[in-house]
N, C-alpha and C positions, 0 to 999 in steps of 0.2 A: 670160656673165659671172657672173649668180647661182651658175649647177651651178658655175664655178669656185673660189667661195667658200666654199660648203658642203663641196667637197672639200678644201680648204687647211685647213679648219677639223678636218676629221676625221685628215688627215693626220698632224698636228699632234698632235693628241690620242697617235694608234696611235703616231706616232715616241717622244709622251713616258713613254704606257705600255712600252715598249720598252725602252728607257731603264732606268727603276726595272725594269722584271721583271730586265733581267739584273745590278741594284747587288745587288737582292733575292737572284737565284739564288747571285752570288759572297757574298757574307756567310750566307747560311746555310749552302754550304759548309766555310765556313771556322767556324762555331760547331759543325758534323756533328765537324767535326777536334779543335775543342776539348773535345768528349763523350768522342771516344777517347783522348785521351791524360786528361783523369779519371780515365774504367773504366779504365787501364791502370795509372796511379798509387794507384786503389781496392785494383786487384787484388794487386799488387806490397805494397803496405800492407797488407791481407789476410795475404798468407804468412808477411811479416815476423811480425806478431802473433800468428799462432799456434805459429810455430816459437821467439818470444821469452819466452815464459812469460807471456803476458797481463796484458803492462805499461802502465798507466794513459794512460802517452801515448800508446803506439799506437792504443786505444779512441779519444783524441783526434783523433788526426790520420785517421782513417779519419772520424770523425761530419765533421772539417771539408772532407774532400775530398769527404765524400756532399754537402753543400750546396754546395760550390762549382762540383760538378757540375749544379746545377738554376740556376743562372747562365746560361749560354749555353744551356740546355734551353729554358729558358721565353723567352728572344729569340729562337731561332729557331721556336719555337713562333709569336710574335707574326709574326716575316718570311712564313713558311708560308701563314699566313692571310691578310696583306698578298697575297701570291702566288695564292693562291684566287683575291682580291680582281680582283686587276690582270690577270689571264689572260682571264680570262670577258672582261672590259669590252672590252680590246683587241679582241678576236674580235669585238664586237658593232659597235663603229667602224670595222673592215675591212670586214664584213656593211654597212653604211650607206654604206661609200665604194664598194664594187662596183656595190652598188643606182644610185647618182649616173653610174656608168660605163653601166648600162644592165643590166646583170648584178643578176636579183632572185633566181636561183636561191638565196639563203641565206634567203627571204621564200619564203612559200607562195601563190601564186598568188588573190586573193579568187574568184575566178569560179569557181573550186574547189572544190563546196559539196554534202557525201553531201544537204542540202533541197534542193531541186528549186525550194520556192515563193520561196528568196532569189536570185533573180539580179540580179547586185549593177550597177549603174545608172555608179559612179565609179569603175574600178577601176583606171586607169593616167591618167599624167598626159603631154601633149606637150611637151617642151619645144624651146630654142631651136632647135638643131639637128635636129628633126624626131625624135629619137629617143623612142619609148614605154619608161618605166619603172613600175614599181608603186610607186604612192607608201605607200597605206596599211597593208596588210595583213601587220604584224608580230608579229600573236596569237602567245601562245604555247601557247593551250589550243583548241580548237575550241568550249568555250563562249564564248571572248572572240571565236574569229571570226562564230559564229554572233549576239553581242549588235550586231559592228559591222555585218556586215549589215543587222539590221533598221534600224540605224541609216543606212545608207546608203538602203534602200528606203525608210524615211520620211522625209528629208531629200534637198532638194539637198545639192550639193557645197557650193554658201555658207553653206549653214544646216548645216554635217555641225556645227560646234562649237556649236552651240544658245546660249544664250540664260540672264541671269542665272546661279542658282546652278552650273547646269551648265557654263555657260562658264568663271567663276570657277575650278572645280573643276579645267578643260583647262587656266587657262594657271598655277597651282598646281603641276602634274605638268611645264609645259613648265621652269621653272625646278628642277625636281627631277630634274636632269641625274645624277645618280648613279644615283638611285636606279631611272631609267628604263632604263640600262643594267643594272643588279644585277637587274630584271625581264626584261630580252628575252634575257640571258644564258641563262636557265632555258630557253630555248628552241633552244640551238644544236644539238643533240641530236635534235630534230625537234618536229613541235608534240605536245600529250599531248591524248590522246581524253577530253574531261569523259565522254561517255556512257558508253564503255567501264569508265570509274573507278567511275561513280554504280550501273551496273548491275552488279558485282563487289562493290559496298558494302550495294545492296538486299541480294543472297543473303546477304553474312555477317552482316547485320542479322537476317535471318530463319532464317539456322543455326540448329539446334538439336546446337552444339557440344558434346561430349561432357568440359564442362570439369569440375574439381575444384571444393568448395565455394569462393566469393571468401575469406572467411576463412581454409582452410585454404593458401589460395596468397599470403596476406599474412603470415600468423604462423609456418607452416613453414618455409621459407627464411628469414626474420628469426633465427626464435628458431635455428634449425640452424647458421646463419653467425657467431651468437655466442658458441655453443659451442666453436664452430671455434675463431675468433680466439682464445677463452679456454685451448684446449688448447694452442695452437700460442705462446702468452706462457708458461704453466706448463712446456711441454719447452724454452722456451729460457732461464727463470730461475727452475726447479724442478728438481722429481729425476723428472720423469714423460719417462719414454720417448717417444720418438718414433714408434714403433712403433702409438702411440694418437691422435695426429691425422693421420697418415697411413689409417689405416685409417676414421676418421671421415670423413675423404673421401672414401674411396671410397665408404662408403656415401651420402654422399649425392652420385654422381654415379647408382651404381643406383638411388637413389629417385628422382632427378629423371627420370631415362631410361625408367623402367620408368612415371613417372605421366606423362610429359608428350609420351610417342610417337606415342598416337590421337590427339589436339586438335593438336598440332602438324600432323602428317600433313592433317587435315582445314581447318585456317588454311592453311597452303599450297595448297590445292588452289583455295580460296575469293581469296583476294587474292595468290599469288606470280605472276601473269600481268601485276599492276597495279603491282609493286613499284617500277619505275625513274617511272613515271608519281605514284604516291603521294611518292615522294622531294621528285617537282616543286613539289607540292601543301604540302609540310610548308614548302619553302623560301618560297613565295612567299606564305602566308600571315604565316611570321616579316617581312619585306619591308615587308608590309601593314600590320604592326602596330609597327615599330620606328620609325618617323617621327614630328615633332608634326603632324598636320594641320592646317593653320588654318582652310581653308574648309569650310564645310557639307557641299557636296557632296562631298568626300573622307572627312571624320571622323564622319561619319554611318553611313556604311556601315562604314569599318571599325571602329566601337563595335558593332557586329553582329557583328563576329568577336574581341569581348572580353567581353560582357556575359554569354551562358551559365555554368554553370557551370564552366567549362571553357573557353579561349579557343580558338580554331580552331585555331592553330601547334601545341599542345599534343597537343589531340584528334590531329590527322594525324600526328605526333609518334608518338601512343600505337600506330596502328594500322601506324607506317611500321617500327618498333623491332619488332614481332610479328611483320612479314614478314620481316624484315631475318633475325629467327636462326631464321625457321622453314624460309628457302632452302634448298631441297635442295644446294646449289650452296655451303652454306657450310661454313667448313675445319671437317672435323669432328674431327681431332686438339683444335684449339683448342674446341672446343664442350665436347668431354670434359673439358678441363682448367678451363674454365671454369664447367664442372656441379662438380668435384670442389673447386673454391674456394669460388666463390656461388651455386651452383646458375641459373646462367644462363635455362634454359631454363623453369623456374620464374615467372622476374619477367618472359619474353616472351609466356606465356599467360595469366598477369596484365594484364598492359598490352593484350591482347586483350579478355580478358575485362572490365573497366573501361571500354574503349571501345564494345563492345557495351551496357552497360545504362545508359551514361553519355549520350554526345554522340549518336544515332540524329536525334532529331529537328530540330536545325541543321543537317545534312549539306547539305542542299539549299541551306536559306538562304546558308550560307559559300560554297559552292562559287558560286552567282551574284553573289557580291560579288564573287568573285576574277574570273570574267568579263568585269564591268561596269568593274573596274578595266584589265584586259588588253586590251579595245576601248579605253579612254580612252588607255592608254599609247600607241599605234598613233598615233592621231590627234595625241597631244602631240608626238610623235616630230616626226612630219610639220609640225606648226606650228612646232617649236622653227628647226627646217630652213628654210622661208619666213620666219623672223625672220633668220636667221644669213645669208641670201641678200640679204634688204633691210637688215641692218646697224639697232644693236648686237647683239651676241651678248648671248641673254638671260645677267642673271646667276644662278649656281645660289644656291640659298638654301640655306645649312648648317642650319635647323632641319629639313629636309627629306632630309634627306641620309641614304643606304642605310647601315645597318650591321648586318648578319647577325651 
């Protein structure tokens, strides 16, 4: 009778996620349709005005169709995101209603463990029908499963939720029903290797990257992209040819190409193996840090991933955005056009370089908060589940609530 509650309760959820994804998916089709028939009205306005001798109202009516075009731009910008939103979550409620079936395959097994010295003491639970399911282990990092094991080896099962501030801290997280799902989300994908990431982070800590002065990689692209913009305003309400910011471009696609081949080349070699893994890390720190905490034990820690110079979401941020366009894998038509506007490739060995002389020493401390949080999540999961089985359904607290 409990598993059948706990399942009604999830059900419920994924039918209502369902629901909105597909009002979400018809409406921002339907604002996709309202972008074309703008561009089409832009474009058509366009021809009129140049074939009309470039008369006052057509300048009009083209500036009013460009903004009325960023109308259903930016609401289905907003749905999109809602859609981000509501996809992940659903998946993680069907993951929790399989589990309740006996099906933990979307959960990584805790007994599961590259240490040897954690064998983990609580790792399935019986229930009515005699059936064995995994109750806890919903890590999404191997440091958070490595934190709940030691937590499992040094507690019973009754004592797994500790005691004072600690406790506080579990049933804090059990009522932060959003935000528990916007964290196990991050995990559908598979779980992310903490060791794997820290030990791809020691090296490029310890690079001896073959970068450009920091200076010359803040003030070159600055000052060359205002030149830009300045030439490219004077050939369209001057007498300066075109011929002259076209060619400024390209020169600075060969500058940026020609200085930022070797450091590139050698950042990917260092972190493009960790790239989908760092992504995890950028997101679930933002997560960490968008919430109010109220209790101690939550907001303590994560005033550790806000107090450096630099707050953690940033830092992984900097070093996620240097992987991101240093990918071999990425479009390099658009790379070029992007060197030949901003000098792209520019502000990604920047934002390397920044993170190397910047954030080195927090790396450790951030990433065992994200841990310590990713064991708690597991376990609140679990408790939120034994309240929902004994009745009321905790309520979620909106100061608490997930927003990426």
């Amino acid at each position: 009778m409990a598993q059948e509650k706990i399942k009604a309760f999830y059900q419920e959820k994924i039918d209502a996620l369902s629901t909105e994804i597909k009002s979400l998916k018809i409406k921002s089709r339907l604002l996709y349709a309202c972008n074309l028939v703008c561009m089409a009205l832009f474009i058509a306005l366009l021809i009129i005005y140049v074939k009309s001798g470039h008369g006052f109202w057509w300048v009009l009516a083209l500036i009013a169709v460009f903004f009325l075009s960023c109308v259903p731009s930016n609401r289905r910008r907003k749905f999109l995101e809602r859609l981000g939103h509501a996809s992940p979550q659903r998946d993680v409620y069907k993951r929790e209603l399989c589990s309740q079936d006996g099906d933990a395959s979307g959960y990584s097994a805790l007994e599961v463990d590259a240490n040897a010295d954690q064998t983990l003491k609580w790792n399935v639970n019986t229930t009515e029908d005699g059936a064995q399911i995994k109750r806890f282990d919903r890590t999404v990092t191997t440091g958070g499963h490595d934190e709940l094991a030691r937590a499992f080896n040094q507690k019973s099962e009754s004592d797994l939720l500790y005691a004072g501030e600690e406790r506080a801290a579990i049933d804090e997280l059990v009522k932060a029903e959003d935000f528990r799902a916007d964290f196990l989300a991050q995990g559908l994908k598979g779980r992310v290797d903490t060791d794997k990431i820290k030990q791809a982070l020691e090296k490029a800590k310890a690079a001896k990257i073959s970068l450009p002065n920091l200076k010359f990689l803040s003030y070159f692209p600055l000052c060359s992209g205002i030149i830009f913009v300045v030439l490219i305003c004077w050939a369209i309400f001057g007498s300066l040819s075109w011929y002259v910011p076209v060619a400024w471009g390209c020169m600075q696609a060969v500058v940026t190409t020609l200085c930022c081949a070797k450091p590139l080349r050698e950042i990917r070699q260092l972190v493009g193996d960790v790239l989908p893994q760092l992504a995890v890390y950028t997101e679930l720190t933002q997560l960490l840090e968008a919430p109010v905490w109220k209790e101690p034990g939550n907001w303590k820690p994560v005033k550790v991933l806000k107090v450096k110079r630099n707050k953690a979401s940033s830092s992984f941020s900097s070093i996620n955005f240097a992987a991101v366009f240093t990918d071999g894998r990425y479009n390099i038509f658009l790379r070029i056009i992007c060197n030949f506007i901003y000098l792209l490739d520019f502000w990604g060995v920047r934002s390397f370089a920044k993170w190397q002389s910047r954030d080195l020493s927090a790396l450790d401390e951030w990433m065992s908060v994200v841990s310590k949080f990713d064991a708690r999540v597991s376990v609140a999961t679990d408790e939120f589940n034994k309240q929902i089985a004994a009745g009321p359904i905790p309520q979620s607290d909106p100061s608490v609530a997930s927003s990426i």
